[in-house]
Backbone as CSV, one residue per row, in Angstrom:
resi,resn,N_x,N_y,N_z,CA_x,CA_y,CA_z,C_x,C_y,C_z
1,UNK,-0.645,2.525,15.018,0.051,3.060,13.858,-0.768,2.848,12.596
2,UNK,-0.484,3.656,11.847,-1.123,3.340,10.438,-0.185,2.873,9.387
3,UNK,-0.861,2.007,8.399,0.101,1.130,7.342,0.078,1.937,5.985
4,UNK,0.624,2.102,5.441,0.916,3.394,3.958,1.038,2.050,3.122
5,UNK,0.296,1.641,1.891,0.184,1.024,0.870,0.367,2.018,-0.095
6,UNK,1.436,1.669,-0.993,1.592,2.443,-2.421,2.032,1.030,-3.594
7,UNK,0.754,1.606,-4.180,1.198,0.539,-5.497,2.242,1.280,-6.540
8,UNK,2.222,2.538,-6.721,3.377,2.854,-7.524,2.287,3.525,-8.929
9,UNK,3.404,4.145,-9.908,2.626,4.719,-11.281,2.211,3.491,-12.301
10,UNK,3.081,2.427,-12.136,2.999,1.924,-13.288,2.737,0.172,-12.693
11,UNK,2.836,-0.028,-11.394,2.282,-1.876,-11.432,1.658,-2.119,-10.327
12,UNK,0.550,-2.445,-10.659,-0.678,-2.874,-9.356,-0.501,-4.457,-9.356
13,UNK,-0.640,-4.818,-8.179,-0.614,-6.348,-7.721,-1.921,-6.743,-8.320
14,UNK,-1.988,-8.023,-8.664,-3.534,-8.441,-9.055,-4.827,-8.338,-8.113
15,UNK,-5.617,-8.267,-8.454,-7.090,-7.910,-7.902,-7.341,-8.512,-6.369
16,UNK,-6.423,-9.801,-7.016,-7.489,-10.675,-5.539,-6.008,-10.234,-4.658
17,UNK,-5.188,-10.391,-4.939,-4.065,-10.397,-3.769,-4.428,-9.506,-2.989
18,UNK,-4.877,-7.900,-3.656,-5.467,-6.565,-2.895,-6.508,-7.513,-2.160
19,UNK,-7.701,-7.512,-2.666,-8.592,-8.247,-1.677,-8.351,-9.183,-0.715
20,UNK,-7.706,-10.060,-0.486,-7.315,-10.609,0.228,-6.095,-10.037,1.612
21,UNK,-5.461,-8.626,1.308,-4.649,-8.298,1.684,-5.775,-7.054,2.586
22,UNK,-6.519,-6.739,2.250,-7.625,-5.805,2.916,-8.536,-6.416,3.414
23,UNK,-9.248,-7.351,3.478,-9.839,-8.688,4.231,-9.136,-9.071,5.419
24,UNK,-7.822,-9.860,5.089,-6.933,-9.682,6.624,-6.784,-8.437,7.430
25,UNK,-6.462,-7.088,6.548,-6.493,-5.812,7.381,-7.617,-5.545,8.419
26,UNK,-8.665,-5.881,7.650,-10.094,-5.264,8.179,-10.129,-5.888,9.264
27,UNK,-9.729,-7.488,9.378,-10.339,-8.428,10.234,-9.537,-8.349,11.472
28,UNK,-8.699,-7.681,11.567,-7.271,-7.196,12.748,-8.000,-6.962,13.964
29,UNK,-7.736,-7.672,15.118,-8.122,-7.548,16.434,-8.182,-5.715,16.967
30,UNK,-6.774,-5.452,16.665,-6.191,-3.955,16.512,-6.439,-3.418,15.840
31,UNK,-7.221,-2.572,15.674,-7.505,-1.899,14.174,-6.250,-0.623,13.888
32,UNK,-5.970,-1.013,12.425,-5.188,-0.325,11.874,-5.503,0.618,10.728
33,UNK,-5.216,1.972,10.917,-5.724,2.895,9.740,-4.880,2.663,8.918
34,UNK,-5.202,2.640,7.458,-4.785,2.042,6.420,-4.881,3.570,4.790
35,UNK,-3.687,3.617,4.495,-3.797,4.455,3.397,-3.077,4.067,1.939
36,UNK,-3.957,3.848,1.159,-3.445,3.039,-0.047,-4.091,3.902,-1.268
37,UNK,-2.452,4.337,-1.916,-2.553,4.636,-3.494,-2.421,3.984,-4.411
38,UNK,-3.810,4.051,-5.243,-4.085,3.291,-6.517,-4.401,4.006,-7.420
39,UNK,-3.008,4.242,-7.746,-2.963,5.288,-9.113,-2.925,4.397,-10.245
40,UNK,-4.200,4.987,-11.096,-4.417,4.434,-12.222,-4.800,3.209,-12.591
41,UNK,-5.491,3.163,-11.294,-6.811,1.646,-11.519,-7.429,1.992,-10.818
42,UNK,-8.671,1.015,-10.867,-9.398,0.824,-9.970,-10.172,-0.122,-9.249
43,UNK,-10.241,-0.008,-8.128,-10.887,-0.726,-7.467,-12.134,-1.624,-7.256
44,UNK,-12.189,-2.837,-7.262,-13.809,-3.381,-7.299,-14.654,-2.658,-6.249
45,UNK,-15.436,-2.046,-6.598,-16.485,-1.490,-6.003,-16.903,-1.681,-4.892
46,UNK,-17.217,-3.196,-5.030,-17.561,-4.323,-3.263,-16.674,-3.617,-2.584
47,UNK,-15.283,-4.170,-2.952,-14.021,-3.623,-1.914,-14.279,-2.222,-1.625
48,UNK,-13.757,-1.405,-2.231,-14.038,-0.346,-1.943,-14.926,0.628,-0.815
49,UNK,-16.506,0.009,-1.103,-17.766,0.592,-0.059,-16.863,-0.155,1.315
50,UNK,-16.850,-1.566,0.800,-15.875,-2.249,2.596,-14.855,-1.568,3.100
51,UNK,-14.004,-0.925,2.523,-12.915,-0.067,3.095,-13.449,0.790,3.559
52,UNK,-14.182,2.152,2.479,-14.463,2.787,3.507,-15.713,2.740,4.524
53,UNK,-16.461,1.668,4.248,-17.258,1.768,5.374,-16.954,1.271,6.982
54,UNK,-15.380,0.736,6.376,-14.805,0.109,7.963,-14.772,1.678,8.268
55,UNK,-14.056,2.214,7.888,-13.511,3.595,8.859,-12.145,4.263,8.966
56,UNK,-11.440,2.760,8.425,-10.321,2.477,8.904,-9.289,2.781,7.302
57,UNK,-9.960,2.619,6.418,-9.383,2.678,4.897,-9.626,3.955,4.087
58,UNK,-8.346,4.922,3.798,-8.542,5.730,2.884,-7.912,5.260,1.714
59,UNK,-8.685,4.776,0.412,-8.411,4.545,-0.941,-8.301,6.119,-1.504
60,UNK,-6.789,6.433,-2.257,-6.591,7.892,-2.658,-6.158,7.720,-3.931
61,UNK,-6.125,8.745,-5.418,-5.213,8.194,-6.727,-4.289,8.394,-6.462
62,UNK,-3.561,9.592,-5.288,-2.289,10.445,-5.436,-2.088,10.320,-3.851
63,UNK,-0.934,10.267,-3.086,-0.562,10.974,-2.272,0.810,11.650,-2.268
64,UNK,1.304,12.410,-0.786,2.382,13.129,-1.251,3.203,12.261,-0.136
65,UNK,3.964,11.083,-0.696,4.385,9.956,0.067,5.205,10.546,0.608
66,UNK,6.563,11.636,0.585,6.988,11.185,1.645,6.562,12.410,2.775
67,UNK,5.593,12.877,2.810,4.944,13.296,3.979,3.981,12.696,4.313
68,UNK,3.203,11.664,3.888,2.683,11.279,4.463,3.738,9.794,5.130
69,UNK,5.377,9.523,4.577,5.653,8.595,5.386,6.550,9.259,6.582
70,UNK,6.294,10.488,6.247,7.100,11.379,7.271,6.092,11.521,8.822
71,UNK,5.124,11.613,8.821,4.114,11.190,9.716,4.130,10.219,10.521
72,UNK,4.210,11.090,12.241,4.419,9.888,13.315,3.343,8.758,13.510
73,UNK,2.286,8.960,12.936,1.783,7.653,12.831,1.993,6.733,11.988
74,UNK,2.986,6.996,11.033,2.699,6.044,10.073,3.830,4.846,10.529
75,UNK,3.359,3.445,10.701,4.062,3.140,10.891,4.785,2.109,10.113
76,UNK,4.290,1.537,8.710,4.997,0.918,7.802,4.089,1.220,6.648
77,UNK,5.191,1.095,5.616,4.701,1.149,3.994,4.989,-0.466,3.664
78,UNK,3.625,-0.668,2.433,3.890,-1.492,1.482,4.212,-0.771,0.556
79,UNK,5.007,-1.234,-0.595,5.407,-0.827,-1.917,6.168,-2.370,-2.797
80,UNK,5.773,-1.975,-3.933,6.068,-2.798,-4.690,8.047,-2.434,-5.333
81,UNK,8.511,-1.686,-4.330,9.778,-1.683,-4.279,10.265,-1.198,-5.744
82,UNK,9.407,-0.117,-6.143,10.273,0.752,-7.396,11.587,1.581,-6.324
83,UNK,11.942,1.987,-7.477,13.373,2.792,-6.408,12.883,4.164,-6.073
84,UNK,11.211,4.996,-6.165,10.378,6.230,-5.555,10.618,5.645,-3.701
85,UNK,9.733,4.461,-4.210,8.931,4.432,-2.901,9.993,3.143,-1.701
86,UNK,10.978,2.764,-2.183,12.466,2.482,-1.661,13.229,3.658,-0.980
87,UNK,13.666,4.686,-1.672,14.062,6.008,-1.977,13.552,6.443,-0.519
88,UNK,12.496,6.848,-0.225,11.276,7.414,0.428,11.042,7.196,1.761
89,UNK,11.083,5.701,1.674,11.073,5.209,2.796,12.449,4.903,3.559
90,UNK,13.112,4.924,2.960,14.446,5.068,3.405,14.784,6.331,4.487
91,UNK,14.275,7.173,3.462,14.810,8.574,3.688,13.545,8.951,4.805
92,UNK,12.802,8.447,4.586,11.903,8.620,6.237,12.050,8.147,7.510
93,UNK,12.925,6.914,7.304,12.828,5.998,8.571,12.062,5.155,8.552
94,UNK,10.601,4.694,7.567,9.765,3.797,7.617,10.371,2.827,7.315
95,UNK,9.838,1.596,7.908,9.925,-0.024,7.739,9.268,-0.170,6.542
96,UNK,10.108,-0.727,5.533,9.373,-1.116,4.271,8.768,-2.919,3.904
97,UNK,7.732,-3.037,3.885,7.717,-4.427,4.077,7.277,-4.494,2.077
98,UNK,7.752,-5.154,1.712,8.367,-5.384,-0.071,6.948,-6.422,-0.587
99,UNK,6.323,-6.103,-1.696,5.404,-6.707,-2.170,5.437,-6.579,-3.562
100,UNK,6.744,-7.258,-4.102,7.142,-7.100,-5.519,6.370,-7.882,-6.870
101,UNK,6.069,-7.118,-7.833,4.840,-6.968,-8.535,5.632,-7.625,-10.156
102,UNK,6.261,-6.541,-10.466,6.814,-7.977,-12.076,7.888,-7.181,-12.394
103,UNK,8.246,-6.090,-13.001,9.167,-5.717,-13.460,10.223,-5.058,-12.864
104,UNK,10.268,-4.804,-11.464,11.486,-3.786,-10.697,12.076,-5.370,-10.406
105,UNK,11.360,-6.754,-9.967,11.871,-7.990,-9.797,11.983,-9.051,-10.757
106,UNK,12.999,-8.907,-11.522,12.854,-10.277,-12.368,13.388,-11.348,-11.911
107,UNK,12.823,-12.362,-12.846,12.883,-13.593,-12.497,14.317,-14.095,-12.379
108,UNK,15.617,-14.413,-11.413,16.630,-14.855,-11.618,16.998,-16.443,-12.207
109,UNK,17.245,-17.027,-12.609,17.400,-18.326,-13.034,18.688,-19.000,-12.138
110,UNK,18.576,-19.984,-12.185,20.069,-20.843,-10.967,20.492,-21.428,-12.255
């Protein structure tokens, strides 16, 4: 299956978390094709040539999420859980695994 990463229009996770989160991908016994929108940043370069020179990583600015989560391979999205890419995956059937970034999650206090 392939994993659908969407950071969303407006909040990218910090630098290294991505790196570190594509480092474990790459290093997968199983290799997993991997499609991640990073609209409106960009990517460290290093990373980048490593994605795509695995094979396995398409870095895109845009996709048309819910066909591409409509797609029988796809078999889970990350999202930073705006209510698009909640919405989306819902309405596809994808497993959403939640990687909440700052403002759709605030901080609750006890």
């Amino acid at each position: 299956s392939a994993l659908y990463i969407s950071s969303g229009a407006a909040f990218f996770p910090p630098i290294e978390q991505v790196k570190i989160l594509f480092d474990t991908l790459l290093e997968l016994q199983d290799p997993m094709l991997i499609v991640f929108t990073a609209s409106q940043r960009r990517l460290d370069p290093q990373l980048l040539q490593k994605i795509q020179k695995s094979g396995r990583g398409l870095v895109v600015t845009w996709a048309p999420q819910q066909a591409v989560l409509a797609h029988p391979a796809v078999g889970w999205m990350v999202s930073h859980c705006g209510g698009g890419g909640m919405y989306e995956s819902l309405a596809q059937g994808a497993p959403l695994i939640a990687w909440p970034v700052i403002a759709h999650q605030r901080k609750h206090e006890v």
